[in-house]
C-alpha positions in Angstrom: -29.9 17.2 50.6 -26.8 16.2 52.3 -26.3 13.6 50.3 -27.2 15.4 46.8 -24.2 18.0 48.0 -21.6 15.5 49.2 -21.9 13.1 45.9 -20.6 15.2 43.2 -18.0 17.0 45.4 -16.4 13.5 46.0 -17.3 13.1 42.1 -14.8 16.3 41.0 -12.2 15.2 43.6 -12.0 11.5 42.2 -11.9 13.1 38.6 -9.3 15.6 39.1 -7.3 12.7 41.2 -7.6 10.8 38.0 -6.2 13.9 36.2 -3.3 13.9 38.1 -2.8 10.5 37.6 -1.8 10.0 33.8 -0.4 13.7 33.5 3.5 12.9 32.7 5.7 16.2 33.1 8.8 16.0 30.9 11.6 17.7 32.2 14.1 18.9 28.9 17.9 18.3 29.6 20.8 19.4 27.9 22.7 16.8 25.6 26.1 18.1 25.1 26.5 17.3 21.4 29.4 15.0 20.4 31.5 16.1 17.9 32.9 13.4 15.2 36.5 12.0 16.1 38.6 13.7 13.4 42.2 11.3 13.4 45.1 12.8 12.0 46.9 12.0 8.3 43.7 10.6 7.3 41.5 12.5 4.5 39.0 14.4 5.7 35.1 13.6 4.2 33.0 16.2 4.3 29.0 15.6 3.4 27.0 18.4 2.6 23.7 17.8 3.8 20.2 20.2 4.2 16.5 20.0 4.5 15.4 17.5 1.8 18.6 15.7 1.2 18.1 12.2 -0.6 18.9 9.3 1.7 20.8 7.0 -1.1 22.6 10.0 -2.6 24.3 10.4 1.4 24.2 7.0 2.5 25.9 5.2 -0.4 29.1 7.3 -0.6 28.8 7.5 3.4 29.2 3.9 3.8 31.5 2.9 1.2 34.5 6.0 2.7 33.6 5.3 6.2 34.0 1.5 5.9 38.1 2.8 5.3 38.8 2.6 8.5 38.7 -0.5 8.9 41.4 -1.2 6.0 44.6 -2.0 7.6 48.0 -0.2 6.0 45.7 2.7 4.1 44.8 6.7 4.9 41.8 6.2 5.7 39.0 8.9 5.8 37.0 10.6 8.7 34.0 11.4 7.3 31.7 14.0 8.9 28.9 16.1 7.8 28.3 19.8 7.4 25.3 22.4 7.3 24.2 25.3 7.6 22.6 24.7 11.3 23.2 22.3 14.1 19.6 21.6 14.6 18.3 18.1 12.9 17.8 18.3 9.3 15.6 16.2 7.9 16.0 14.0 4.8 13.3 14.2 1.8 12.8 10.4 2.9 11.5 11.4 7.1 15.3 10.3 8.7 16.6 13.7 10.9 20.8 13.8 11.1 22.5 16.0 13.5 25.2 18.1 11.3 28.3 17.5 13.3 29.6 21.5 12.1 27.6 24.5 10.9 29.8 25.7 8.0 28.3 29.2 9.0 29.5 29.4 12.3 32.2 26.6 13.3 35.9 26.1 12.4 35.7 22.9 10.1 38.6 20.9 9.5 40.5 21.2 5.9 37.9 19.0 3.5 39.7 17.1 1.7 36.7 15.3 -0.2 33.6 17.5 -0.3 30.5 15.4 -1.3 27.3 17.0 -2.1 24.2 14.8 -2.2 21.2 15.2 -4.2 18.8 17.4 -2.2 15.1 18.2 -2.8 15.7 21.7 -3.7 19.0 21.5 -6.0 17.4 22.4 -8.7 15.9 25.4 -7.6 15.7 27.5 -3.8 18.8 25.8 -2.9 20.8 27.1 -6.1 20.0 30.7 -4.7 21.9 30.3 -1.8 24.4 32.3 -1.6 26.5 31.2 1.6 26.0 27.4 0.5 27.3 28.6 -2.6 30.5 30.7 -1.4 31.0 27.6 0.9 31.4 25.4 -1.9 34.0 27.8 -3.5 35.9 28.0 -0.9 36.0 24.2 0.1 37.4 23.8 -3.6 40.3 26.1 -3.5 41.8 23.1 -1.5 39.9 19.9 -1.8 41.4 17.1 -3.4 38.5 16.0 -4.7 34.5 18.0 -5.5 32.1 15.0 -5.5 28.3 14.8 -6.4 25.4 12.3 -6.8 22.2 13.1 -8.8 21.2 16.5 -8.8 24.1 17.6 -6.4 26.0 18.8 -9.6 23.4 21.4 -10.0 25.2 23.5 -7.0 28.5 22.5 -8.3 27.6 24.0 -11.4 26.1 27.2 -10.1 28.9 27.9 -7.3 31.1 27.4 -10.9 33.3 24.7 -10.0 32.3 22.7 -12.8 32.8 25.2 -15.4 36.4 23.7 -17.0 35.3 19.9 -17.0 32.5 17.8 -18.5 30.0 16.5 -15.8 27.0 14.6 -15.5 24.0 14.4 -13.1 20.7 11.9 -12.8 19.7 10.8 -16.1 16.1 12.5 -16.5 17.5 15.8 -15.5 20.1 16.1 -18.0 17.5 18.0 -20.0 17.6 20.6 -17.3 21.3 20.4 -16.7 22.2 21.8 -19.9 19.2 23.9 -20.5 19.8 26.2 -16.9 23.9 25.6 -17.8 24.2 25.9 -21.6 28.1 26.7 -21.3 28.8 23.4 -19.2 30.2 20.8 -20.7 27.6 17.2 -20.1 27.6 13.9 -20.6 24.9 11.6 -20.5 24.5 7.9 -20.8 27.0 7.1 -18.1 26.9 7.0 -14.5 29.4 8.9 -13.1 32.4 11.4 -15.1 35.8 12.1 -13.1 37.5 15.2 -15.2 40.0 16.5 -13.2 39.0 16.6 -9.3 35.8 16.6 -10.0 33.5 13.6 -10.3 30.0 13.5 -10.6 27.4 10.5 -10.7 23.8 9.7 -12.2 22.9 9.1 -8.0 20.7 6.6 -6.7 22.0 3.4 -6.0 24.9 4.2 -8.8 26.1 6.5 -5.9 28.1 3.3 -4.6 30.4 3.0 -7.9 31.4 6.7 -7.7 32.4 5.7 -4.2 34.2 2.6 -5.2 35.8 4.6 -8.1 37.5 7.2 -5.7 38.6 4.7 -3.3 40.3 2.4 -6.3 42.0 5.8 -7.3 43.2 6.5 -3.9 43.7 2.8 -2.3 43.8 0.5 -5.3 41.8 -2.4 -6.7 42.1 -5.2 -4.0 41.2 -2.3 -0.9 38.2 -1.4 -3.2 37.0 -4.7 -4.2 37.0 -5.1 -0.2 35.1 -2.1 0.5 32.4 -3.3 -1.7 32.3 -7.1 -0.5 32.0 -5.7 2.7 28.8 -4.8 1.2 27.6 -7.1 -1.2 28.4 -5.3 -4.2 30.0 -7.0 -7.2 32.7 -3.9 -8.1 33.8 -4.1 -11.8 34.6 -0.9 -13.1 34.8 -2.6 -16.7 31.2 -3.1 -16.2 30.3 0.4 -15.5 29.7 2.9 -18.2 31.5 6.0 -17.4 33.5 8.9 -18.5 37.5 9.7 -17.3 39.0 12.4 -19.1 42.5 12.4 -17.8 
């Protein structure tokens, strides 16, 4: 009997020990977030970016105006992105982003360059957002320039920035475009328009000739034919079909 008693008792203990063994207690620590290094007399960039954002539509420009800095004699850019939280949003494609400022809550520096990315929902939750909305009105009482790629000019439109000048947005929703914005002026067949401050592009992977576009306004050919080198991109803007009304 002794031995029937003693068995499993020495059984349980060598289970639980196991137990304890592979049990791994994470302890959660603070990370003090780091906020972007904003330089002075350079323009400010300022991406705005949400659940569902496209990753092309933010990484394209992205790339193209924070590759300035390393263009000697120029202004170059900081470029930074804004949301409405400071918790990791995640793009439509699985990548999560920290914002670097919640336009709800922090002081964010003068945007000199808003860009807003395609996002999942631009043609339809997001466009009922009223503090994105006021947000982008305000930014463009003082921006030098209201961007978009793809479907981004769907919240241009309905915060009514882009009610003076012809626009354009990805090619299969240009149907939609005019349909939801019958008073807008559009244009279709090209890849991106620039009437007055504002310029809007088709998106996807065309996303990097808007980019290229604006720096060649702002820095010339030779800095944006470097810009795009630096990436492999053949910049020709005699190649591109596209839209300026001056």
């Amino acid at each position: 009997m002794k031995k029937l008693i003693i068995i499993p008792i020495l059984l349980f203990f060598a289970v639980m020990g196991c137990k304890k063994n592979t049990t791994t207690i994470v302890k959660s620590k603070k990370i003090d977030r780091v906020k972007p290094d904003i330089k002075p007399n350079q323009y400010n960039v300022g991406f705005l970016i949400m659940n569902g954002t496209y990753n092309t539509e933010l990484t394209a420009p992205f790339d193209i105006f924070q590759h300035t800095i390393f263009r000697k004699n120029i202004k170059a850019m900081n470029v930074f992105t804004v949301a409405n939280t400071l918790k990791p949003i995640k793009t439509f494609e699985g990548i999560r982003i920290l914002p670097d400022f919640d336009y709800t809550k922090d002081t964010i520096p003068k945007i000199d360059i808003l860009v807003v990315p395609s996002a999942e929902h631009h043609l339809d939750s997001d466009l009922k957002d009223t503090i994105m909305l006021n947000f982008i009105k305000k930014v463009d009482k003082e921006a030098l320039f209201m961007t978009s790629h793809c479907d981004g000019a769907f919240v241009l439109a309905k915060a009514g920035v882009l009610d003076s000048v012809t626009s354009t947005t990805f090619p299969s929703d240009i149907g939609t475009y005019k349909k939801m914005f019958p008073n807008l002026k559009v244009k279709d067949s090209v890849l991106f328009v620039h009437d007055k401050k504002y310029i809007t592009s088709a998106g996807g992977a065309k996303s990097f000739e808007a980019a290229l576009y604006l720096c060649e306004i702002l820095y010339g050919k030779e800095v944006a034919d470097a810009l795009a080198g630096g990436l492999v991109i053949n910049w020709d803007i005699t190649t591109v079909p596209h839209l300026i009304i001056p």
